[in-house]
C-alpha positions in Angstrom: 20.5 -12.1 5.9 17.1 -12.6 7.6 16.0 -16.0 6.3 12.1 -15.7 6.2 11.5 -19.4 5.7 12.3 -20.3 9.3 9.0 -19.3 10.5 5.8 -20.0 8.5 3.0 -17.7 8.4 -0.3 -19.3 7.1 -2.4 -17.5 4.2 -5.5 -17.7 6.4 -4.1 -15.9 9.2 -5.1 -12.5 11.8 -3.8 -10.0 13.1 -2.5 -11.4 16.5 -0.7 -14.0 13.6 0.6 -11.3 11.8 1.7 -9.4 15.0 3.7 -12.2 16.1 5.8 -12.9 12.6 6.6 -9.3 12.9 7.9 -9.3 16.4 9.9 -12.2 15.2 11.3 -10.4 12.1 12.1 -7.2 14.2 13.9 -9.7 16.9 16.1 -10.7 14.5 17.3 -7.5 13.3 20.6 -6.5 14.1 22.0 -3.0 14.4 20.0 -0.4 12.8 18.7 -2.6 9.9 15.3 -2.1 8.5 12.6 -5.0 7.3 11.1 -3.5 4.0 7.3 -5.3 3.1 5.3 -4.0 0.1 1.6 -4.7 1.3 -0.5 -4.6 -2.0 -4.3 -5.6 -2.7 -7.1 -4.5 -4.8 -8.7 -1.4 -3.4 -10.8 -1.8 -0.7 -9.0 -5.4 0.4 -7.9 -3.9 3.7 -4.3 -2.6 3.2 -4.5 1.0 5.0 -6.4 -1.0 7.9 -4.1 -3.7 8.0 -1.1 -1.4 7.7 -2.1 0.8 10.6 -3.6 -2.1 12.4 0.3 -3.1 12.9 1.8 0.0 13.7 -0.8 0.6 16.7 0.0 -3.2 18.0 3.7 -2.6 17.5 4.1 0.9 18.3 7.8 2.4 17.7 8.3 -1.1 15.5 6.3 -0.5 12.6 6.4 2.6 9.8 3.9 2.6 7.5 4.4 4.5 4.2 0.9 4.8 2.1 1.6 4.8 -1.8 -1.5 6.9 -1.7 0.9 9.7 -0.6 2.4 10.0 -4.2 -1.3 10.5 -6.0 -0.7 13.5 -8.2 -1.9 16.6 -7.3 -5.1 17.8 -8.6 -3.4 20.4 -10.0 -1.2 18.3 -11.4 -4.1 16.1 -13.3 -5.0 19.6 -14.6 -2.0 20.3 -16.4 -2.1 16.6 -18.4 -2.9 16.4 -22.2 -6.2 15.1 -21.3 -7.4 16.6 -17.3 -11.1 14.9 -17.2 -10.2 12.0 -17.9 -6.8 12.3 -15.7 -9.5 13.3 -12.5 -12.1 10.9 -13.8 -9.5 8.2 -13.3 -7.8 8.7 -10.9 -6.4 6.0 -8.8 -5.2 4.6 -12.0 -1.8 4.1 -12.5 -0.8 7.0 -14.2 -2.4 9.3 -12.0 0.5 8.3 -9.5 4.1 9.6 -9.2 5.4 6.2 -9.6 8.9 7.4 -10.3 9.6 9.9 -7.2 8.0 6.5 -5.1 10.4 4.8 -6.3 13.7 7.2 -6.0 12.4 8.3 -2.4 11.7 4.7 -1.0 15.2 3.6 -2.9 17.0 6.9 -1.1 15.4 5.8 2.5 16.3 1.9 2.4 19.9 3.0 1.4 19.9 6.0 4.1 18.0 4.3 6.9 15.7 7.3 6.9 13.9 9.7 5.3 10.2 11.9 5.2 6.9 10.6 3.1 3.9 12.2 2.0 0.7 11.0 3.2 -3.0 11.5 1.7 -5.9 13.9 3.0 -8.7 12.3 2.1 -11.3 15.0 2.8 -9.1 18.0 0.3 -8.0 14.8 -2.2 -4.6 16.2 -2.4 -0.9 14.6 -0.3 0.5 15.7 2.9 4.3 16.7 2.1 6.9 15.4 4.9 3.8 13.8 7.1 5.2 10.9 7.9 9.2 10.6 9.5 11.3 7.4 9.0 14.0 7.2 11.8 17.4 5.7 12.6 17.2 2.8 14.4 15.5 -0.9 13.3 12.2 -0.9 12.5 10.1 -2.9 10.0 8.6 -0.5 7.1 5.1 -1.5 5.9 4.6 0.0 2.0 1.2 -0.4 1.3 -0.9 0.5 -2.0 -2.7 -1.2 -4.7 0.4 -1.1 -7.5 3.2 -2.1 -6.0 3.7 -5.4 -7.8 3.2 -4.2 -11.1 5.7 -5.7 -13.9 5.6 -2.1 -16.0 8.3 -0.1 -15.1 9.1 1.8 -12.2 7.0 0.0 -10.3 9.0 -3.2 -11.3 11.7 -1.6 -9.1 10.3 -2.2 -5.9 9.8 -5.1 -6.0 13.7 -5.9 -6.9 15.3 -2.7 -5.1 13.4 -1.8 -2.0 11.2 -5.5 -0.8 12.6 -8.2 1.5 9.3 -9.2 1.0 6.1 -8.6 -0.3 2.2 -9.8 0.7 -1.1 -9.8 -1.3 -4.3 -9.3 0.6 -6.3 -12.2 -1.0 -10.2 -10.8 -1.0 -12.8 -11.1 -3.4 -13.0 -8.7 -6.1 -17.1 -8.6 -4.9 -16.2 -7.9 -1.2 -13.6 -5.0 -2.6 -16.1 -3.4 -4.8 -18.4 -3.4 -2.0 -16.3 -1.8 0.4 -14.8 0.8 -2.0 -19.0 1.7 -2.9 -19.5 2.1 0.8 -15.9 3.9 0.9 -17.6 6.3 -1.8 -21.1 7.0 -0.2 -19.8 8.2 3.1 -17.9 10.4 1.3 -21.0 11.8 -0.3 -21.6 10.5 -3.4 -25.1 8.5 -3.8 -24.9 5.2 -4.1 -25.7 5.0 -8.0 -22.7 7.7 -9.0 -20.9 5.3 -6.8 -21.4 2.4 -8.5 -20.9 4.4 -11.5 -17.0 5.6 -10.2 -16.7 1.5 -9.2 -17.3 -0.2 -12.8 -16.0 3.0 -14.7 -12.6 3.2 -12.6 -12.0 1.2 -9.6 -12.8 -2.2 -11.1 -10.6 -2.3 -13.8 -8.0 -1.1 -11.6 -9.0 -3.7 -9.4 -8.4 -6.2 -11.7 -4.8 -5.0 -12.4 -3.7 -5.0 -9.2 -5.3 -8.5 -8.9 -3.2 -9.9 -12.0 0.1 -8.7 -9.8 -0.9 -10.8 -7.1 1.0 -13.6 -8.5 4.5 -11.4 -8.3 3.7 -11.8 -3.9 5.7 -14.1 -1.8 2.9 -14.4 0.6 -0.9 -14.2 -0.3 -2.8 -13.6 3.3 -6.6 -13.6 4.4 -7.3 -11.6 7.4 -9.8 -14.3 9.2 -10.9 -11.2 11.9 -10.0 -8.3 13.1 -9.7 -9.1 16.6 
């Protein structure tokens, strides 16, 4: 078994850092074994950025699987018991198929492949089979806000599918900031997005900041360079 302690990797660290504990990690894998990491932050920390950052500096190393993949569809908030406030929260918890996550991500680390969704941002609904796991070793980057939760499934990542898991350390400020920019471009005004931040995203924000103490590594990206 890989024995991560051998190298250190500080919490202040950038991307050329991160790139380089990778390269070690993937060196070290033998045969066709696979490096799982579950790379969770608030939203708007950096994880999608991060994530891909990786895969373009390791190309044909790196997978990255976005939990954002397994929103619901809307026409799936539709159907709920309560559909306005299913849409008008959604990023929550419960507007995700936690469960399928779970089985698919368990199927792939015991397979050594398999397909993910990914998200479309601009029709707000998942890409089926967008994204293509492959024999072969390879580190797997899983990264979304929930995926150190203690309630059940999500609970089962952590102990079936991680080797290990990282914690993008920002400030909930910076995040809410971000994710207010995030919703502007996308064309709300800037007071409905402020509206969607305090009535949505910050108290999922704090959730996902709670779980940050279930991470073995809490890092701060010093710069993208």
């Amino acid at each position: 078994m890989l024995e991560l302690n051998a190298i250190v990797m500080p919490t202040t660290t950038t991307y050329d850092q991160l790139v380089s504990y990778l390269l070690w990690v993937f060196d070290h894998l033998d045969g066709d074994q696979k490096h799982w990491i579950g790379l969770a932050g608030a939203p708007g920390s950096g994880k999608s950025t991060t994530a891909q950052a990786m895969c373009q500096r390791l190309p044909e190393k790196v997978t990255a699987i976005p939990m954002d993949g397994y929103h619901y569809y809307r026409r799936q908030l539709d159907a709920m018991d309560h559909p306005q406030e299913a849409h008008a929260r959604r990023g929550a918890p419960f507007t995700f198929d936690a469960q399928r996550l779970v089985e698919e991500l368990r199927e792939a680390r015991h397979r050594g492949t398999g397909t993910f969704p990914s998200f479309d941002h601009n029709n707000g609904d998942p890409v089926e089979a967008d994204i293509e796991l492959q024999h072969g070793k390879q580190i797997v980057i899983v990264e979304g806000n929930y995926l150190l939760l203690d309630d059940p499934p999500w609970d089962r990542l952590r102990h079936d599918i991680f080797h290990e898991t990282w914690f993008l350390d920002v400030p909930l400020d910076e995040c809410r900031q971000r994710v207010e920019d995030r919703h502007v471009r996308t064309g709300l005004t800037r007071a409905a997005a402020r509206q969607r931040i305090w009535s949505n995203d910050s108290p999922n924000a704090e959730q996902v900041n709670a779980s940050g103490i279930n991470a073995n590594r809490l890092i701060r990206i010093e710069s993208v360079a």
